[in-house]
C-alpha positions in Angstrom: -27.8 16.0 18.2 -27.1 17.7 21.3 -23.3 16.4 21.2 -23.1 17.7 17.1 -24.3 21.0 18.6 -21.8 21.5 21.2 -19.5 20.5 18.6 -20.0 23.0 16.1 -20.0 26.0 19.0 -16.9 25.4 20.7 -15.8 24.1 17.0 -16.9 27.5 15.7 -15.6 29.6 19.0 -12.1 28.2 17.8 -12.3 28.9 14.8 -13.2 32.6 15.2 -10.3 33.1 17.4 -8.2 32.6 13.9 -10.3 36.1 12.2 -7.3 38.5 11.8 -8.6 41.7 14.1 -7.9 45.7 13.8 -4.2 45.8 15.6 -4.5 42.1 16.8 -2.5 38.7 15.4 -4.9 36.0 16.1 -2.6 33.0 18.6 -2.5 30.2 16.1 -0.6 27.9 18.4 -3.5 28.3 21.2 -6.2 28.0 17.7 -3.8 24.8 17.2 -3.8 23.1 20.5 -7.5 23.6 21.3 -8.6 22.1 17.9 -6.3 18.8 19.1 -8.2 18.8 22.3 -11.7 18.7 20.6 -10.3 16.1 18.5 -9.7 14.3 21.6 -12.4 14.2 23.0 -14.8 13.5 20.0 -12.6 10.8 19.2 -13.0 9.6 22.7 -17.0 9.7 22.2 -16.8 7.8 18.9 -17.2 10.5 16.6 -14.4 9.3 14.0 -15.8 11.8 11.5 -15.7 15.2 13.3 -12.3 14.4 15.4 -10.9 13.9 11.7 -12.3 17.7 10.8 -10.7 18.8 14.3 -7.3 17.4 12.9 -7.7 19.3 9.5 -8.4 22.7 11.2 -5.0 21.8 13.3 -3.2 20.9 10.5 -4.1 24.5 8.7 -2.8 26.0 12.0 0.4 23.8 11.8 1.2 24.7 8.4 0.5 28.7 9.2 3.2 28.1 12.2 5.2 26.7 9.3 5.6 23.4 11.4 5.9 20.9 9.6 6.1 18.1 11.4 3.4 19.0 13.8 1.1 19.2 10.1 1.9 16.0 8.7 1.3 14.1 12.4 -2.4 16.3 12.2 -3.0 14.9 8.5 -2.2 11.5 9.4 -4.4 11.1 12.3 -7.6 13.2 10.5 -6.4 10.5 7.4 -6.9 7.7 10.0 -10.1 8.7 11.6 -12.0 9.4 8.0 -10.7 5.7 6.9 -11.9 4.7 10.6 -15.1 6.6 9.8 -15.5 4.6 6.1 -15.1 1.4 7.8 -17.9 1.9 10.4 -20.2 3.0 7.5 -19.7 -0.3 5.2 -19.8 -2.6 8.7 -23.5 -1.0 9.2 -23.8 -1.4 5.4 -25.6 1.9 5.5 -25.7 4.0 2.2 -22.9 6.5 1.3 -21.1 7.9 -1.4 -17.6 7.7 -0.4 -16.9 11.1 0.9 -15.4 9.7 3.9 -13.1 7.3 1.8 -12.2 9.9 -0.3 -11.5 12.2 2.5 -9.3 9.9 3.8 -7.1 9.6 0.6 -6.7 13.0 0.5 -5.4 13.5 3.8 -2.8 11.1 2.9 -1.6 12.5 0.0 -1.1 15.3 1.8 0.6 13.9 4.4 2.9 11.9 1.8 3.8 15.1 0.2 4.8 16.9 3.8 7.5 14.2 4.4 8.7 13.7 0.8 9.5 17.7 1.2 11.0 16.9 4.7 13.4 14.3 3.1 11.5 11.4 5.2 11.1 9.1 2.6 10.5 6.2 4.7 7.4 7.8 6.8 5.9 8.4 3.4 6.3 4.8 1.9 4.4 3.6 5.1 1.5 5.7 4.8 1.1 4.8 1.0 1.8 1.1 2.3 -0.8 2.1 4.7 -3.3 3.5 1.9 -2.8 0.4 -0.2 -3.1 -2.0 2.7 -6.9 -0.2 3.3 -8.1 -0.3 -0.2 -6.8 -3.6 -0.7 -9.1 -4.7 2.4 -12.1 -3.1 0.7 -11.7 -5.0 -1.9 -10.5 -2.2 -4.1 -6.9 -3.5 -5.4 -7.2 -1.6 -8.8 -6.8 1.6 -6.8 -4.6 0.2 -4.2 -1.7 -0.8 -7.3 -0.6 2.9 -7.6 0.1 3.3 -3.7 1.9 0.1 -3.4 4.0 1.1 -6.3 4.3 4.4 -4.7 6.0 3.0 -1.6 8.5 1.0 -3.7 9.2 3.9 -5.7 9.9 5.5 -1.9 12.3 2.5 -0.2 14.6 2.2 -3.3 17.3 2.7 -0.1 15.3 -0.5 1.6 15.4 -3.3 -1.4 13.9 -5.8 0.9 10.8 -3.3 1.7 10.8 -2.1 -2.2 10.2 -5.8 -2.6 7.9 -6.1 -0.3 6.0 -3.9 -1.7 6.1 -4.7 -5.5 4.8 -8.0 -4.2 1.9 -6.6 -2.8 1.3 -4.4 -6.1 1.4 -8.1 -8.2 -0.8 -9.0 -5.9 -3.4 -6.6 -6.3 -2.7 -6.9 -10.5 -3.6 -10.7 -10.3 -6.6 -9.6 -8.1 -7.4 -7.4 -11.4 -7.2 -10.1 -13.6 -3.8 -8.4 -15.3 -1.9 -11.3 -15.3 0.4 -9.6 -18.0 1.3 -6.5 -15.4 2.0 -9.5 -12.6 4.5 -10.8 -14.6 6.1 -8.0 -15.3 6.3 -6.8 -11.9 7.4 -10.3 -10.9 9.9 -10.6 -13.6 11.3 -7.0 -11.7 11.4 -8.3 -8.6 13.7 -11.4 -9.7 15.9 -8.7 -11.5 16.0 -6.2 -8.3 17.1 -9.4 -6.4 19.6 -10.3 -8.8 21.1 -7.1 -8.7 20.4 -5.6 -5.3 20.5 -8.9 -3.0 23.7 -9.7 -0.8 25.5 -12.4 -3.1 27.9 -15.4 -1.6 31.3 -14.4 -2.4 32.5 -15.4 -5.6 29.3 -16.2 -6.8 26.0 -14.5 -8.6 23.6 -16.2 -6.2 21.5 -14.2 -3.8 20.9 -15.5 0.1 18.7 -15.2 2.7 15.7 -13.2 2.2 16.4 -12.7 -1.6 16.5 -16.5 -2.4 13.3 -17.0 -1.2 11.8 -13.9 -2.7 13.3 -15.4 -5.9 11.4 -18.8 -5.4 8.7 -17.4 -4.8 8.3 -14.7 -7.8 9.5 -18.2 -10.1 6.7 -20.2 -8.8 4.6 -17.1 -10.1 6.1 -16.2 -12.7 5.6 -20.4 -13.9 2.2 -20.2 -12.7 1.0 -16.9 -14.7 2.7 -18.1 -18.1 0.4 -21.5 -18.1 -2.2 -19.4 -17.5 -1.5 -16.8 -20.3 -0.2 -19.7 -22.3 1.8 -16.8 -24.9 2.5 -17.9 -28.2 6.0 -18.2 -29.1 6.2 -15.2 -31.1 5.2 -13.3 -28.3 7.1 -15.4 -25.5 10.4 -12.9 -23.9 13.5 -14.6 -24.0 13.9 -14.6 -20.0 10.1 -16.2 -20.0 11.2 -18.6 -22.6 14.4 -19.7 -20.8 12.1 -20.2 -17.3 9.8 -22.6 -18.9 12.9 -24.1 -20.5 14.4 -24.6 -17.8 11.6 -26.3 -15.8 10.8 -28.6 -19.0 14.4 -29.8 -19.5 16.3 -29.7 -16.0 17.2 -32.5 -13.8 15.5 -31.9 -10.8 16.8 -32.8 -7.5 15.1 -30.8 -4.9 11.6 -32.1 -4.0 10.3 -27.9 -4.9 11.9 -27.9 -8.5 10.0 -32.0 -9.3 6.3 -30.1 -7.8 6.9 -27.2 -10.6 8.3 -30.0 -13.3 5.1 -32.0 -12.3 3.2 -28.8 -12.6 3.7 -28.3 -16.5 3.4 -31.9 -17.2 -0.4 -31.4 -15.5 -1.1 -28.3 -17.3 0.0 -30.0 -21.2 -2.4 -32.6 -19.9 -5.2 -30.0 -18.9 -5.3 -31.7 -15.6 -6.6 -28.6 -13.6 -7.4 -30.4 -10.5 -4.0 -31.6 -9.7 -2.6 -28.1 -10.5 -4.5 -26.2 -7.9 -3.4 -29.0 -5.2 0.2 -28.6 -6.7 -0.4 -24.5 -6.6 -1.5 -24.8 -2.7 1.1 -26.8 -1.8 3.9 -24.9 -3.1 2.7 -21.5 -1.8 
């Protein structure tokens, strides 16, 4: 208690040097660097929650200096310390109602939006990957699909971090239990690669990091339609030709005979064998 008291003093004395006086501009850059040292320190003394309020008030300050750098660094750290603040809370499994979480999200948005309007499109994909990442670890995917796909939407100048990303977002979708989004967003990623990936000369075939980005959104993309099992009706042409293709084929490589041997076990409702075929290929 005594340390939440001195806290909200010197917190308070800070503060008051930013009231606008009778002939007197309050020093917002002095207002800005003492909050950061408070923040130090209380992050020092494990007090995630108020450093992360010391990092707001300096944000306010940065944005009032019209520095904009200096206010999305302030929103990324208080971001950090409320998420580090959350964390603590559901490893003690005490009670709570999210503010801290929700804190957290909001400083990032915030943060996402000062770099977009800097043209720093690539600091703002990491902190949405960062976002995503947190939530997914939480066991919140649902709310961690719209940050993931925020970042790709961000790196469209990066197609292997753009890819990166959409993977994580099919991820969280299968996590969901939308198996229908996951393909789509799959089916994406194989297109993206297509059309984006560095080809051999001559040719239509991706290499390197694309190929196997390829495999492994096919593997998925085989995986999800046994499981969905669409009627024909309903079956997209590209789908259609994928399953064709692993039903019909000659297969030579010891990869495309584990998928071939993969629909044979699902006709035959072997589900056993599948999930030792699924761990195998992944």
């Amino acid at each position: 208690m005594a340390a939440e008291g001195d806290f909200l003093t010197r917190y308070r004395a800070v503060s008051n040097k930013l009231k606008k006086r009778f002939l007197r501009k309050p020093n917002v850059a002095e207002a800005s660097e003492q909050f950061g040292q408070l923040a130090k320190e209380l992050k020092q003394q494990d007090c995630p929650q108020y450093a992360a309020f010391c990092n707001l008030a300096m944000a306010r300050c940065e944005q009032t200096l019209f520095n904009a750098p200096g206010e999305a660094l302030a929103l990324t750290d208080a971001a950090r310390l409320f998420l580090a603040s959350e964390q603590e809370t559901r490893a003690l499994r005490a009670p709570g109602f999210d503010e801290n979480m929700q804190a957290a999200m909001n400083c990032y948005s915030f943060a996402i939006k000062v770099y977009i309007e800097m043209n720093q499109p690539v600091m703002a994909a990491s902190l949405s990957l960062e976002l995503g990442n947190a939530l997914k670890e939480m066991n919140r995917p649902g709310e961690a699909i719209v940050h993931f796909q925020r970042a790709a939407e961000l790196q469209i100048q990066t197609p292997i971090e753009a890819l990166l990303s959409l993977w994580e977002m099919a991820s969280c979708k299968i996590l969901t239990r939308d198996h229908d989004g996951a393909l789509a967003v799959l089916s994406e990623m194989q297109h993206m690669c297509q059309e984006r990936g560095l080809q051999l000369p001559g040719t239509n075939t991706p290499v390197g990091a694309y190929m196997d980005i390829i495999a492994k959104c096919e593997i998925s993309r085989v995986l999800l339609l046994m499981l969905l099992e669409p009627p024909p009706q309903k079956l997209l042409p590209e789908h259609a030709q994928t399953l064709e293709r692993y039903a019909w084929e000659s297969f030579d490589s010891h990869s495309q005979g584990k998928t071939f041997e993969q629909c044979l076990e699902n006709q035959e409702k072997d589900t056993e064998s599948l999930k030792a075929l699924q761990t195998e290929l992944w």
